[in-house]
The first five atom37 places (N, CA, C, CB, O) and aatype in JSON, in Angstrom:
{
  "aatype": [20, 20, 20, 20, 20, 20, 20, 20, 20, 20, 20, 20, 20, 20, 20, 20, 20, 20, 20, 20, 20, 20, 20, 20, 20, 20, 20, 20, 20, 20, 20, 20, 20, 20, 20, 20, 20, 20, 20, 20, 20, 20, 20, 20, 20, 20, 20, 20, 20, 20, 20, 20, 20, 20, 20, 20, 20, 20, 20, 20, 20, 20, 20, 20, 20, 20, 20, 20, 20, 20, 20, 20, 20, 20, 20, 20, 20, 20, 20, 20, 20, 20, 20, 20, 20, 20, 20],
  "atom_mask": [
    [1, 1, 1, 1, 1],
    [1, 1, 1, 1, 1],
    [1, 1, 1, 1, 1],
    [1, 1, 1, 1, 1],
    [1, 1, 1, 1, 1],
    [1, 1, 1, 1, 1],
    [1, 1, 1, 1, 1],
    [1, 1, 1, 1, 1],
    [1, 1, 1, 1, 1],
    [1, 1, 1, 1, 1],
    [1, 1, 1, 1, 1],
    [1, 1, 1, 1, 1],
    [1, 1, 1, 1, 1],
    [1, 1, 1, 1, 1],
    [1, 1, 1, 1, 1],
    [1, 1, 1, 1, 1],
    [1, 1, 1, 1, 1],
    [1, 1, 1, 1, 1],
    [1, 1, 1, 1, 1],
    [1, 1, 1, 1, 1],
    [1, 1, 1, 1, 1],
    [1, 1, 1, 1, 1],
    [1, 1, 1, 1, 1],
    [1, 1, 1, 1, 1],
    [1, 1, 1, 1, 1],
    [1, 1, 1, 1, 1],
    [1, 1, 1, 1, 1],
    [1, 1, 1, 1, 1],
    [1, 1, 1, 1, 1],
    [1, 1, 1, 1, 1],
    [1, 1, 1, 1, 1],
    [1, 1, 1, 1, 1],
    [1, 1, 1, 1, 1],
    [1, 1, 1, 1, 1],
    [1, 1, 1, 1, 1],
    [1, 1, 1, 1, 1],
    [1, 1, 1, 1, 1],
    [1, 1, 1, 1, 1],
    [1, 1, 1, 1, 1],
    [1, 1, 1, 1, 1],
    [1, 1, 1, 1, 1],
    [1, 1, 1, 1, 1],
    [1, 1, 1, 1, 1],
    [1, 1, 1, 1, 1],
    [1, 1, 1, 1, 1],
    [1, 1, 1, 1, 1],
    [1, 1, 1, 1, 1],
    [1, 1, 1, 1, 1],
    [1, 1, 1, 1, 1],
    [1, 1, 1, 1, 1],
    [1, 1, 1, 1, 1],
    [1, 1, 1, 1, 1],
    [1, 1, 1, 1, 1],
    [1, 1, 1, 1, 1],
    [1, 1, 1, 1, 1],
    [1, 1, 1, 1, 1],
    [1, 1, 1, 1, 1],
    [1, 1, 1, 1, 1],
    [1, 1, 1, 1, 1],
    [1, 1, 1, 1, 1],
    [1, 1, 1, 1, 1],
    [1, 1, 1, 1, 1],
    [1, 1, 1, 1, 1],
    [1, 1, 1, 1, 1],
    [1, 1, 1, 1, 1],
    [1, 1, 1, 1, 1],
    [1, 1, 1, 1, 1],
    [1, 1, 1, 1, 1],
    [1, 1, 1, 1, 1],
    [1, 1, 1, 1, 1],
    [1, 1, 1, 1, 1],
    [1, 1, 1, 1, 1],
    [1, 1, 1, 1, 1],
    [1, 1, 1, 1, 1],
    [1, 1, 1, 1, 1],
    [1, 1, 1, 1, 1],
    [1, 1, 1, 1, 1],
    [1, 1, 1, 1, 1],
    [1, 1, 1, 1, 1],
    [1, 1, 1, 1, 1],
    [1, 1, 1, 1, 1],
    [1, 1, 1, 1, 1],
    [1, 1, 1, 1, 1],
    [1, 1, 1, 1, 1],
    [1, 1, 1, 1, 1],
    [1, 1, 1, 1, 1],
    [1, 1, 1, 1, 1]
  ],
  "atom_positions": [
    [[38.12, -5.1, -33.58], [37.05, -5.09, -32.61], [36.34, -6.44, -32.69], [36.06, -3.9, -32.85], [35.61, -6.75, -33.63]],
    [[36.6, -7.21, -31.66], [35.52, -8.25, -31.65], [34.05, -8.11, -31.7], [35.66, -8.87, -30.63], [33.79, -6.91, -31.54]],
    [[32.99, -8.78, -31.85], [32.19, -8.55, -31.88], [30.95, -9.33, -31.96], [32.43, -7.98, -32.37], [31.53, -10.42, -31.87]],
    [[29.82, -9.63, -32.06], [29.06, -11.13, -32.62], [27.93, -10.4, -33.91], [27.85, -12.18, -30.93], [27.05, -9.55, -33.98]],
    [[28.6, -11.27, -34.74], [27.91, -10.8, -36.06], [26.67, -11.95, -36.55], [29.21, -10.66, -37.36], [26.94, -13.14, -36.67]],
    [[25.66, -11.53, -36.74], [24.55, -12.54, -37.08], [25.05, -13.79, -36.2], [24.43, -12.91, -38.84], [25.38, -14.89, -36.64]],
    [[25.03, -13.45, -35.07], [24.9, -14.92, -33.8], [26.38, -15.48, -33.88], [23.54, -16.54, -34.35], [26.6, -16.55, -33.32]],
    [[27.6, -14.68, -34.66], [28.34, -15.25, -34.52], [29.76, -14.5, -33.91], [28.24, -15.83, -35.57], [29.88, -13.32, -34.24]],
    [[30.77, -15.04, -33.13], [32.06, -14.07, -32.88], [32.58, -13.5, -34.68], [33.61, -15.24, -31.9], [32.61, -13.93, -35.84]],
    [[32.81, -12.63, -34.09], [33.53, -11.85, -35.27], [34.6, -11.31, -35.13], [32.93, -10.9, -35.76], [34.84, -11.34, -33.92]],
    [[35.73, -10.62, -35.87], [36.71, -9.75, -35.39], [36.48, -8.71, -36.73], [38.37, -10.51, -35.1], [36.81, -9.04, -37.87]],
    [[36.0, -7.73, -36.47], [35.7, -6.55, -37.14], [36.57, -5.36, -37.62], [34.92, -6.1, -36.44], [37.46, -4.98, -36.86]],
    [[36.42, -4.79, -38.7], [37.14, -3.52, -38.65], [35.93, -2.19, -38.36], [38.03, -3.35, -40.24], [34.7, -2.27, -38.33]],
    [[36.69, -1.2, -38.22], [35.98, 0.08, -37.73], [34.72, 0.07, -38.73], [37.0, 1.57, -37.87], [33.58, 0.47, -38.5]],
    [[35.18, -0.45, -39.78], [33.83, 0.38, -41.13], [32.92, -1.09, -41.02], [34.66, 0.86, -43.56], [31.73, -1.22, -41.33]],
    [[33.72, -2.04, -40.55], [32.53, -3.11, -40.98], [31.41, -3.36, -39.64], [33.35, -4.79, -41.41], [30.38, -4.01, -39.42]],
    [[32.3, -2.42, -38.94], [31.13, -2.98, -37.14], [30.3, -1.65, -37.46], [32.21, -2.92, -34.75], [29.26, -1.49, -36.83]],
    [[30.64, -0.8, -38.3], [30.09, 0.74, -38.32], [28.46, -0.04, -39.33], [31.59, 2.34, -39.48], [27.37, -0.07, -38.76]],
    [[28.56, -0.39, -40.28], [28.1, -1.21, -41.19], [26.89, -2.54, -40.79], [29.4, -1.72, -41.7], [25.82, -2.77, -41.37]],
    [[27.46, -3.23, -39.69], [26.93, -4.41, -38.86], [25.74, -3.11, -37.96], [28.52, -5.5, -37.65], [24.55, -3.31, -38.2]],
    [[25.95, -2.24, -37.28], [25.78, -1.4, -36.24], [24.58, -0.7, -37.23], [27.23, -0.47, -35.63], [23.67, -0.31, -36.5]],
    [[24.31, -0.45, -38.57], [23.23, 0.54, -39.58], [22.49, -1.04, -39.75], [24.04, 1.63, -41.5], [21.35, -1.21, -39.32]],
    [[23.0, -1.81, -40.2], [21.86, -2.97, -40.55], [21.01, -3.53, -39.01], [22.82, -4.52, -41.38], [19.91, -4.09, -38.98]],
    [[21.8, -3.21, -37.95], [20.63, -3.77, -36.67], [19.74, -2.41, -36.96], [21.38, -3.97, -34.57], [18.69, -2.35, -37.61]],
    [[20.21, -1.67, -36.5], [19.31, -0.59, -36.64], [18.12, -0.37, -37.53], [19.99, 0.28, -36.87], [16.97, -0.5, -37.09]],
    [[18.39, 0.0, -38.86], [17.75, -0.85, -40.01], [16.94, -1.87, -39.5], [18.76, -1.52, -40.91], [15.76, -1.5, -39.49]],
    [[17.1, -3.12, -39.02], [16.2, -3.59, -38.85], [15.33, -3.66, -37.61], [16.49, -4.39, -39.24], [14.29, -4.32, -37.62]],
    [[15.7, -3.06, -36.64], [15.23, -2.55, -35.55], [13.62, -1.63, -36.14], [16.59, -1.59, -34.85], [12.42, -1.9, -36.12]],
    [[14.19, -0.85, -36.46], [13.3, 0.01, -37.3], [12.56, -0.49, -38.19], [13.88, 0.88, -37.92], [11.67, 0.28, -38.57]],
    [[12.58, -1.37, -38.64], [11.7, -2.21, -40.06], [10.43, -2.96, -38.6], [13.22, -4.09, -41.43], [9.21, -2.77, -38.53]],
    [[11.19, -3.68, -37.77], [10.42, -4.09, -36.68], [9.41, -2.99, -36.13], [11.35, -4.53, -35.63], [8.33, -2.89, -36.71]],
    [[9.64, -2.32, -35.29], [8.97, -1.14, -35.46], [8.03, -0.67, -35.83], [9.31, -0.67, -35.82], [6.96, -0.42, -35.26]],
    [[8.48, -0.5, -37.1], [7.19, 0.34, -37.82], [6.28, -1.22, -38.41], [7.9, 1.72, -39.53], [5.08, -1.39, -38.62]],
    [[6.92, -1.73, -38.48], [5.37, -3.24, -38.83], [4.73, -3.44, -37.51], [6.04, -5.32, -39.36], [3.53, -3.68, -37.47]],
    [[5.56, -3.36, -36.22], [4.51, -3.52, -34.96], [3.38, -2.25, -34.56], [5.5, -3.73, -33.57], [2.36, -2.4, -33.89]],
    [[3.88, -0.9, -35.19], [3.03, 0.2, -34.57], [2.19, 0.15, -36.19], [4.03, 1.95, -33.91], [1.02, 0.4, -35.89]],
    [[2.23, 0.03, -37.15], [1.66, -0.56, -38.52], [0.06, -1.67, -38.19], [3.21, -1.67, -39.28], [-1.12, -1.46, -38.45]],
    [[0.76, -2.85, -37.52], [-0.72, -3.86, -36.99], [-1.13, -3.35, -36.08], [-0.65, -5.37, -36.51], [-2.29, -3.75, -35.99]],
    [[-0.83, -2.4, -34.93], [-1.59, -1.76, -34.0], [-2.81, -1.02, -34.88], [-0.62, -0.75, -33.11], [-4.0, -1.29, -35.07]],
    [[-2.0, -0.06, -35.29], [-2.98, 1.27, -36.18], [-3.49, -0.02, -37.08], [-1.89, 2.96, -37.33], [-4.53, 0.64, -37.19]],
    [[-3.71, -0.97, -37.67], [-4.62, -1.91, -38.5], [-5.81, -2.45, -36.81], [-3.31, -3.62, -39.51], [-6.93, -1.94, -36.74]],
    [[-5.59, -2.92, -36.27], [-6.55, -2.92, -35.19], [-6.89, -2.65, -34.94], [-6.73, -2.99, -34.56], [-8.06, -3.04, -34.85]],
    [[-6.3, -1.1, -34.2], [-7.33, -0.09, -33.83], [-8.45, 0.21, -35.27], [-6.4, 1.42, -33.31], [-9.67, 0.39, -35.22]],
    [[-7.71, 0.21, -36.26], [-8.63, 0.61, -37.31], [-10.34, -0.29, -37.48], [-7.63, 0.37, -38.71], [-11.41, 0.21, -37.81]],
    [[-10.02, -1.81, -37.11], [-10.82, -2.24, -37.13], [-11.61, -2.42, -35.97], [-10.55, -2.94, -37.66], [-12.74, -2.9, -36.06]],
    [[-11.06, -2.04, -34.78], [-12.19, -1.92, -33.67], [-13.15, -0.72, -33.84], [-11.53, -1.76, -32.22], [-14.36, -0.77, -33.64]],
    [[-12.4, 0.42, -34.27], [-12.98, 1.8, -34.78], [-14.17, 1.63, -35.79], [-11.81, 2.66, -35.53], [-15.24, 2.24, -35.66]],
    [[-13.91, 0.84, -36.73], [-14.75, 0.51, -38.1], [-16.17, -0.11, -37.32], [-13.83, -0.84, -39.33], [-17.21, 0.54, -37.26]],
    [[-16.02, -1.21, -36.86], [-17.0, -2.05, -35.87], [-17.43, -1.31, -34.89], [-16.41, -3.24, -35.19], [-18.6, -1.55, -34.58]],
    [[-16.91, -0.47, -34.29], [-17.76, 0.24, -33.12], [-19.08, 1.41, -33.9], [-16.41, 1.28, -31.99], [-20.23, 1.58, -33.5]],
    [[-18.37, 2.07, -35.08], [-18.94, 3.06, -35.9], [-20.43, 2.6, -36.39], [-17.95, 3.31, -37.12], [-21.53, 3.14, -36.27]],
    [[-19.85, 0.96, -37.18], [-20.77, 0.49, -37.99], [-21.81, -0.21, -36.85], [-20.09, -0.52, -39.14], [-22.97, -0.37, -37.21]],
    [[-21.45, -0.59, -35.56], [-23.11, -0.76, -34.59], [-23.8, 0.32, -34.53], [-23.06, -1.11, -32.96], [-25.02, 0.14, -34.5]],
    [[-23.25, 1.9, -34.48], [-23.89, 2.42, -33.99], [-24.52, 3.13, -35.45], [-23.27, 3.06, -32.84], [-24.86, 4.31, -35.4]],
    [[-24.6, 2.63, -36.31], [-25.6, 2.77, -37.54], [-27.29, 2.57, -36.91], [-25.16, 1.38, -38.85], [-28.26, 3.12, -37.43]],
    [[-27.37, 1.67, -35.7], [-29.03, 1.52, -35.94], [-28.88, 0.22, -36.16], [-29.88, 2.36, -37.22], [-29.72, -0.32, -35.44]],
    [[-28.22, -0.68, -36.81], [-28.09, -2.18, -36.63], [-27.27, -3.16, -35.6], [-27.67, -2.51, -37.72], [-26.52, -4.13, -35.56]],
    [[-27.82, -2.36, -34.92], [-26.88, -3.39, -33.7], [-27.13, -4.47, -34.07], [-27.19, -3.41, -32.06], [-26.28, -5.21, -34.54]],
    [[-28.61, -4.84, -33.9], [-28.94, -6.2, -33.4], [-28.19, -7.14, -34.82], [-30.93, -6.41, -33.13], [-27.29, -7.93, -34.54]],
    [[-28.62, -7.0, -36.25], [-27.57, -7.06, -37.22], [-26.2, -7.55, -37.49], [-27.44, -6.22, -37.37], [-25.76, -8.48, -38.16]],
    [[-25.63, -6.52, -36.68], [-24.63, -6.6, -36.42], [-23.65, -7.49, -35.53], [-24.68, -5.8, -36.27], [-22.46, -7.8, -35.64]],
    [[-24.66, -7.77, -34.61], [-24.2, -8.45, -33.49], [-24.62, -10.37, -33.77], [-25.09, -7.6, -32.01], [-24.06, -11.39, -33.38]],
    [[-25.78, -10.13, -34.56], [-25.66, -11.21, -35.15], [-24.96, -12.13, -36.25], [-26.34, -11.16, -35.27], [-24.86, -13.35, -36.1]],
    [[-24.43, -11.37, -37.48], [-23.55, -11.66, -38.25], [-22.01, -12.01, -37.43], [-23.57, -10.53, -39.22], [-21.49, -13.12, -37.53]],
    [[-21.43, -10.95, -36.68], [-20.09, -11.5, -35.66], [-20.59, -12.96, -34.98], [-19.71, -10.19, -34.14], [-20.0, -14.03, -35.11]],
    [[-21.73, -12.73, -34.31], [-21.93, -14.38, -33.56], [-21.99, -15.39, -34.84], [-23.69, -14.6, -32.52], [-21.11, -16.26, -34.82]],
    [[-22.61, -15.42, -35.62], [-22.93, -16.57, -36.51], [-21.49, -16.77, -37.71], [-24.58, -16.15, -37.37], [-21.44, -17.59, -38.63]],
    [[-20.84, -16.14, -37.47], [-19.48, -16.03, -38.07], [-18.71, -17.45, -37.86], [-18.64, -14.77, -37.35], [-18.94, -18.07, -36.81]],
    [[-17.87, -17.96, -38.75], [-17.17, -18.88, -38.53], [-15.91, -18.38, -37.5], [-16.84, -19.42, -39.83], [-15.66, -19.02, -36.47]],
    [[-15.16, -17.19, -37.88], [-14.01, -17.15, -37.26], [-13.43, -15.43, -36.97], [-13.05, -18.06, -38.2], [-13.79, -14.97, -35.88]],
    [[-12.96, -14.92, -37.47], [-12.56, -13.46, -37.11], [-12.48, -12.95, -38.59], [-11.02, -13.27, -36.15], [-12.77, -11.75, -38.53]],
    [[-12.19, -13.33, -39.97], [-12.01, -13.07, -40.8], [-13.09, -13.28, -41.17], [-11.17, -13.36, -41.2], [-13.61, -12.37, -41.82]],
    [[-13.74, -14.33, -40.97], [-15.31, -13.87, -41.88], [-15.97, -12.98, -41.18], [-16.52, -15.09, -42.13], [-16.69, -12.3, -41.91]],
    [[-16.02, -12.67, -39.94], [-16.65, -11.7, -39.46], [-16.87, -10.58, -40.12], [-16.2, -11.46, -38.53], [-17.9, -10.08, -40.58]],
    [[-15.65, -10.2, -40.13], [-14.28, -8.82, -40.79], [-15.27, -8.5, -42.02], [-12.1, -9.57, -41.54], [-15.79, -7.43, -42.29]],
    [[-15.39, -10.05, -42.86], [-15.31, -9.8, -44.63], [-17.43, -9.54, -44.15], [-14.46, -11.96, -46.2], [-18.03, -8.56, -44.59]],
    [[-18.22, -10.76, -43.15], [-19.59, -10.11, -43.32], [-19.55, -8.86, -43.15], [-20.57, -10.55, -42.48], [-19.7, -8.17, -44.16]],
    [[-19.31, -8.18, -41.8], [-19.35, -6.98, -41.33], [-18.9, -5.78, -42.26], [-18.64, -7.04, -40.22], [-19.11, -4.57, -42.31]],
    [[-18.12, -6.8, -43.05], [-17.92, -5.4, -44.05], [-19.12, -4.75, -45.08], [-16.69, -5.77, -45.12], [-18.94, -3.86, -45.91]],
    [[-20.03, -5.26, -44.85], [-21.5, -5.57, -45.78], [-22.22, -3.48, -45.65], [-23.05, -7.39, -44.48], [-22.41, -2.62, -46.51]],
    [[-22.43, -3.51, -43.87], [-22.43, -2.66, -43.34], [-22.03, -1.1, -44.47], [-21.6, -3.14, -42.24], [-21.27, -0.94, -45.42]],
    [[-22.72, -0.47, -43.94], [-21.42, 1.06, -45.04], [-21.57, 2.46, -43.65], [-22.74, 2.14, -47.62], [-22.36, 2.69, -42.74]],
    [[-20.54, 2.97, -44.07], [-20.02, 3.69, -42.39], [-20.23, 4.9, -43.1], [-18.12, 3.43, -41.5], [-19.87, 4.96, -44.28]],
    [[-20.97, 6.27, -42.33], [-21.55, 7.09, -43.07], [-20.0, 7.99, -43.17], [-23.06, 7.79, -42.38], [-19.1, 8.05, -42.33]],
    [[-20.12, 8.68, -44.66], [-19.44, 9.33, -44.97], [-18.15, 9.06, -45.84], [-19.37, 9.72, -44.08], [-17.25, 9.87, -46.05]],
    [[-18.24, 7.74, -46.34], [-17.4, 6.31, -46.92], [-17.89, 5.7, -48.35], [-17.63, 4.96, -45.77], [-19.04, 5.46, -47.97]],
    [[-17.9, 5.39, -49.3], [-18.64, 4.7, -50.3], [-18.06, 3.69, -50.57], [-18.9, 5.31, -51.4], [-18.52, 2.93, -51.42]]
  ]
}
C-alpha cells in the first residue's frame, strides 16, 4: 500500500499503515484534548474574574487589570482577590 508517511511517499505493509493510521490518531487526539484543555483554562479564568468583581470590589478590581503591565500580571494581581467559598 502506498502511502505518505510523516510527509513522505511510503510503500507500506498492512500492519505498518495499520500502525502509521493509531499514531495519527493518537495524535489527533493528544491535539484535541490540549485545545478543549486551554478552552476550559479560559473559560476558567473569565469565570474566576467575573466572580471576583462581583465581590463588592469592582472599582478594585477594575483598577488593578488597568494598571497592570500585561495579561499575566493582571492574572497573578487579581489573584490577590479570594472568591467566596475557596481558601
Amino acid at each position: 500500500m502506498l502511502a505518505i508517511d510523516r510527509g513522505r511517499p511510503k510503500l507500506l505493509s498492512v500492519k505498518e499503515a495499520l500502525a502509521c493510521y493509531i499514531e495519527h490518531r493518537r495524535e489527533v487526539v493528544l491535539r484535541r484534548t490540549r485545545f478543549q484543555l486551554r478552552a476550559a483554562e479560559d473559560r476558567g479564568r473569565t469565570a474566576r474574574g467575573l466572580s471576583q468583581s462581583r465581590l463588592g470590589n469592582m472599582d478594585e478590581f477594575i483598577r488593578i487589570i488597568r494598571d497592570s503591565a500585561n495579561r499575566d500580571a493582571a492574572a497573578t494581581d487579581s489573584s490577590l482577590f479570594v472568591i467566596p467559598g475557596r481558601h
